[in-house]
Phi, psi and omega in degrees: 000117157341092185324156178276323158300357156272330192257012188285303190297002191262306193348125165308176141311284180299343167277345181274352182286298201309309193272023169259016166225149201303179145318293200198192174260356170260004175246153164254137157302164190244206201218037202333341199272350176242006165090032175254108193272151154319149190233147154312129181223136191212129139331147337188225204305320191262338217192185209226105174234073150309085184301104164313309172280191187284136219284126150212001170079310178255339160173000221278000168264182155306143140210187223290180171273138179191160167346046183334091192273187146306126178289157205308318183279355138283330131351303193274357173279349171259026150060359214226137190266342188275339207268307191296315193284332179274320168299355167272306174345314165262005164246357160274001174266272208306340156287270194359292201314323166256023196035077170240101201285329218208126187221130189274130198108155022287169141260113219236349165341136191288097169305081160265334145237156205297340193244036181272165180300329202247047147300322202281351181252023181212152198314282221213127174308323180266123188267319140348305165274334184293320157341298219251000155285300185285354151281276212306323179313300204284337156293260207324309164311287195295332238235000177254357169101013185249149208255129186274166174190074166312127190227113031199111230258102019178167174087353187284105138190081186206142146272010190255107207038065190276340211247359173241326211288174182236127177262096168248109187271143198243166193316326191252349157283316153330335197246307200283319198237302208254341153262012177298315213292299168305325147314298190278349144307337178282331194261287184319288159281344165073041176295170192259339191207162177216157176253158181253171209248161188265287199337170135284123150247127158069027168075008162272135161326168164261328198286311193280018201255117187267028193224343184249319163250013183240257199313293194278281181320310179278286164358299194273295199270337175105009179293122173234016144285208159234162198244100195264162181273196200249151185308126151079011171249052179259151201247326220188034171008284265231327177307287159321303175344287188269007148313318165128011181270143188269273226250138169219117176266142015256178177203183059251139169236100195279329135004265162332278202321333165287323158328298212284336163267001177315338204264307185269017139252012170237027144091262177016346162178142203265136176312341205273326191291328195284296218263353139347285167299331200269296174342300202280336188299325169280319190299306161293349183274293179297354154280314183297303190321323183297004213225103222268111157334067181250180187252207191230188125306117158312276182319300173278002162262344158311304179304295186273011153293310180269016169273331165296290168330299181308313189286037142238335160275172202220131174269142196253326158212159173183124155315334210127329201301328204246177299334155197283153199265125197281359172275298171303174189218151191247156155252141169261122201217121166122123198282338179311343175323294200275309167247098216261134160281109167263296179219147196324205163239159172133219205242032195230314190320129164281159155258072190327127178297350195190156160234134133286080155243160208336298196297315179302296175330327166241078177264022139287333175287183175255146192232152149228130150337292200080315202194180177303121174293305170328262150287334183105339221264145179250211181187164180302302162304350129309301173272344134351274210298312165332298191308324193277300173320322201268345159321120166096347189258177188298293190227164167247135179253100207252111175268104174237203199111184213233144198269145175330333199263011223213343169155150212179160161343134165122304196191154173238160188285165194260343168207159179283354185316166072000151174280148207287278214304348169276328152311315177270337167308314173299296137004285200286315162347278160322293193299010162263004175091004182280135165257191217220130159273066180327114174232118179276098171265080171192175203252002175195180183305173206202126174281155177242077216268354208237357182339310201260004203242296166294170210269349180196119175262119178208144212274117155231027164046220186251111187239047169080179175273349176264003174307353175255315182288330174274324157348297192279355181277317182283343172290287207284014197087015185266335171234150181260130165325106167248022203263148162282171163261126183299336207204183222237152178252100179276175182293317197219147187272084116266344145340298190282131225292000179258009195289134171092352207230008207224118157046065169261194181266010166279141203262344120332093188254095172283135211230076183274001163272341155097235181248028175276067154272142177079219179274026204233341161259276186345319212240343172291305182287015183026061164274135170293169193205159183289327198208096188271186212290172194059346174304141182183091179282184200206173170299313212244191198220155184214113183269101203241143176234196196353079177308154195191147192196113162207172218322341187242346192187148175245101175246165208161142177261153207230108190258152131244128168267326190275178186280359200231147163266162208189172212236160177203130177273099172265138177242140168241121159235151185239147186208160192215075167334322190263000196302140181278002190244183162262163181154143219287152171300350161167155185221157209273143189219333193191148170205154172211090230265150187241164172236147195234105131274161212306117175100343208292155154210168217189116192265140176251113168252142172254119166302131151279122177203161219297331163326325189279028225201275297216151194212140176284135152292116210260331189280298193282001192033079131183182185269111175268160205244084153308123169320133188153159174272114165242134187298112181266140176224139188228129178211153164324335171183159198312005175219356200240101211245060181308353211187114147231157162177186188250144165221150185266137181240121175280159170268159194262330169220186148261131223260148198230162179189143181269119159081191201208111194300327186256047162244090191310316185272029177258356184265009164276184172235086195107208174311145146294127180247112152272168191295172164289174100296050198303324184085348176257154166285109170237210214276334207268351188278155181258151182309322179311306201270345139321303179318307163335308192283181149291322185287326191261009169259339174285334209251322188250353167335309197272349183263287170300345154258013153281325195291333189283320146293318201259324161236083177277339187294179197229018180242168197321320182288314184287323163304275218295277209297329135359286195297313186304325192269311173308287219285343191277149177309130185312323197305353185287313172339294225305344187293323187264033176065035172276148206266144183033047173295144160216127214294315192298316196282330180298291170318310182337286159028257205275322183314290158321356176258329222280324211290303172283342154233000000 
């Protein structure tokens, strides 16, 4: 076998053009002069979505059957790595199995606020925890000989101008919160490729930013994969090169390719920086070629769908009521019961070999609709008939949550509400004296207005293709509930620290809480929250003592006190009371989920390291150490504090920070930088605000009312693709099958009409 620098030196020109753009759209070329074939690349995070049909990127064809798991925001409720690595494990066996090299995800993206749309598919509020769930999922994949695609790097989070808008961030929230997450998967997990982001931070592209995939990601952190862009978001071929992005998916992008050689005969760029690229892009061809085609179990990736899905969910209130009483008899309410919300919408959606839903698991209850599958909206005769099941039964197992259409890929949602009609069906319950079982069906927070009023409440986020059977395992006691919450439920979203800041009509995405996310602003500002971050109750009870704490590890026992066994998640968090800097009242540092049998105890160590400590330096470009007593605290969750105590850390400098956080713009070094306003239509303009012009109701006119026919509709798919193709940069079009597109001529165009009139 040929060396990748023996088959680099063979390369024609034109085949080294070829592979740093797709095929098509899910394959990379292949290298024909050395006999290296194309290879696959697929969706995604949760699953395996290997399109049967003709390629459309976001979902709207069939694709093959394969596993559903749980998506990422459940996933990250069972805190446990051990849990991430085995749903990876078996989704790098079904690529084997469908010869897929390459599967895009995880995604580590930052929950900053409750409504962005594409929540159900990324961890966490905490770059910390989202890091180190996603290196396992990412062991697990890589550990089948499969290829990885860390996503989506970075600062993307909103969908409301994810493929234009600009993320302006400031340095040490940019370091502290939104790329760690993308650090410690990279140092942890080893992904084979990271995707870059459609957005601008700090008005620069991801594709083209050589200070975001060269100094930090390669340099800084050690990465020696490649680096592909996201479908359609390369800004600058030639740009991106020498930035360090390898691959731009999807292609042939012939456009390009005339860029990139126009650019190494007029010297703009060097063969060396282009084999550069060609180098890691082989380097990976030839790996994947090594990986043998076997098939999988069906049945036992079933399995660890719902072992996962059980171990995540989190219970949220109880009474007593849960576990369900084997003596007792239940009513099933709520049509989500029948038609069960598993997983987002999007470029993500599986096609599932099987569904388990709710109601076949309880085919003893007496069932009602409640409401609408469809909208949520009830009716009197609806809750008539719900109140009429529950007659004469123990409890109504009441199924609410948000209907497909509440979110998805595309556009994010507008408020944290429940649809009215599910609230009040819970409402009239209650006020009839029933009592009530919650089963929480949705992909990010929610307000719960009725909380404090039922007898049990329990959260399954998004649960895969196995939610009626792990469902049904955790009602009845077969599993004790052990899952956390990744992210804080606040009381209201005006609570939450991105509100006024979030997904506007500004294509200037201001990020003014700075590294205040999450529980890290709820808790500087000692705001109540419904559920803060880490909350999660269990059947049983855990008592924990005689804390011990020096300089490398934090140690302590963790006793059940109850009668049953059950797994319990300890989290250390550390903080620095005395600090000369701002900085959150304590932050997630370490976690560990143990397992308890009933009476059983267990001393648990947590490692200390300089990490556990540390603040970004704006002066120093690093991460720095304050001097000082800092409080270690360890609890059930970011507010339920069981164990403190102090430790002295010595320090590495004295600590600086640029600017006064709440003077948003003192944390730059100048000016903010925002996009420009040029007033000309270039590649970077978006179809909407083209449309605007003369030219661009002329020239792209016939493109938005084929969009307009064709996704006429009020369901999902027609909102996401609506939003995506108005909001996309023109150079993008060439991506969505408009025929003989061309980015130059089309602007030529379009300038040129605007020129006359």
């Amino acid at each position: 076998m040929k060396t990748v620098d023996q088959i680099v030196r063979a390369m024609t020109l034109d085949e080294k053009i070829a592979l740093i753009a797709g095929k098509n759209f899910w394959q990379m070329e292949g290298v024909p002069s050395a006999g290296l074939e194309q290879i696959m690349l697929t969706d995604g995070p949760h699953g395996l979505r290997k399109q049967a049909a003709a390629s459309d990127h976001l979902g709207l064809n069939e694709s093959v059957p394969s596993t559903c798991f749980p998506p990422a925001c459940l996933m990250a409720s069972s805190w446990d790595e051990g849990v991430t690595r085995s749903v990876g494990e078996a989704m790098g066996e079904e690529c084997v199995a469908e010869e897929v090299s390459i599967i895009l995800g995880p995604g580590v993206n930052i929950k900053r606020s409750p409504l962005c749309g594409r929540n159900f598919e990324y961890y966490s509020e905490d770059p910390y925890l989202a890091g180190k769930l996603a290196s396992g999922l990412i062991r697990g994949v890589e550990s089948k000989g499969i290829g990885t695609s860390l996503k989506h790097f970075a600062a993307n989070n909103q969908e409301r101008f994810r493929l234009a808008g600009n993320s302006v961030v400031d340095e040490r929230a940019l370091r502290e919160i939104y790329l760690k997450p993308f650090e410690i998967a990279v140092r942890e997990g080893n992904p084979s490729t990271v995707m870059c982001s459609y957005n601008r931070i700090n008005n620069v592209y991801s594709a083209v930013n050589r200070w975001l995939l060269t100094d930090v990601l390669r340099e800084e952190w050690g990465f020696d994969g490649f680096v592909m862009t996201d479908w359609g978001a390369m800004s600058d071929r030639v740009e991106a090169l020498r930035a360090g992005l390898d691959l731009e998916m999807p292609g042939p992008a012939k456009e390009n390719a005339a860029k990139v050689r126009a650019a190494l005969e007029d010297g703009s760029l060097s063969m060396d920086e282009l084999d550069t690229c060609v180098r890691r892009l082989v380097s990976f061809i030839l790996k994947a070629e090594k990986v043998e085609k076997k098939a999988y179990s069906i049945d036992a990736h079933h399995k660890t769908a719902r072992d996962a899905a059980a171990s995540s969910f989190v219970l949220l209130e109880n009474d007593g009521a849960l576990p369900l009483k084997k003596e007792g008899s239940y009513a099933l309410i709520g049509s989500l019961a029948e038609h069960i919300r598993y997983q987002g919408a999007g470029s993500s959606k599986i096609n599932p070999n099987r569904v388990d839903t709710i109601r076949d698991l309880f085919p003893h209850c007496s069932y009602a609709e409640g409401y609408d599958p469809v909208t949520g909206e009830t009716s009197d005769r609806m809750i008539a008939d719900a109140v009429a099941a529950c007659r004469g039964k123990t409890a109504a197992i009441v199924v609410v949550g948000l209907p497909d259409s509440y979110e998805s890929e595309g556009f994010d949602r507008t408020s944290m509400d429940l649809p009215q009609g599910h609230v009040k069906l819970v409402d009239s319950l209650l006020d009839e004296g029933i009592p009530v079982i919650a089963v929480l069906l949705s992909g990010a927070p929610v307000t719960l207005p009725f909380r404090h009023r039922v007898n049990a409440m329990l959260l399954c986020y998004l649960g895969g293709e196995a939610l009626g059977s792990a469902l049904e395992s955790v009602l009845t006691g077969m599993v004790n509930p052990s899952g956390k919450l990744p992210e804080t439920f606040p009381l209201r979203l005006e609570d939450n620290p991105s509100y006024g800041n979030f997904a506007s009509d500004d294509r200037n995405v201001l990020y003014k809480e700075s590294i205040f996310v999450g529980y890290r602003w709820y808790d500087y500002k000692n705001l109540p929250v419904a559920y803060e971050f880490g909350y999660g109750l269990s059947y049983t009870d855990f008592e924990y003592s005689r804390l011990s704490i020096s300089s490398d590890a934090v140690s302590f026992t963790v006793k059940n006190t109850g009668e049953c066994a059950g797994d319990e998640v300890v989290q250390l968090y550390t903080g620095l009371p005395s600090s000369r800097i701002v900085r959150p009242v304590r932050e997630l540092r370490g976690f560990e989920k143990i397992h308890l049998e009933a009476g059983e105890e267990k001393q648990v160590v947590l490692p200390l390291n300089r990490d556990c400590f540390t603040y970004y330096d704006v002066v120093t470009k690093s991460f720095e150490v304050e001097e000082g007593e800092y409080e270690i605290s360890i609890g059930a969750s970011s507010r339920d504090l069981r164990l403190k105590g102090l430790l002295h850390v010595d320090g590495t400098r004295e600590p600086h920070v640029r600017g006064n956080i709440a003077d948003f713009a003192s944390l730059f070094d100048g000016s903010l930088p925002l996009i420009e306003e040029t007033g000309c239509i270039d590649m970077n303009t978006t179809v909407a605000d083209a449309l605007k012009t003369p030219g661009g109701k002329e020239v792209l006119g016939p493109v938005a009312r084929m969009m307009d026919e064709t996704y006429s509709g009020d369901d999902t798919v027609s909102r996401m693709m609506k939003a995506m193709v108005y909001e996309m940069p023109i150079r993008g079009l060439w991506m969505s099958q408009v025929e003989n597109f061309s980015v130059d001529d089309t602007l030529k165009r379009i300038n040129d009409i605007n020129s006359r009139k």
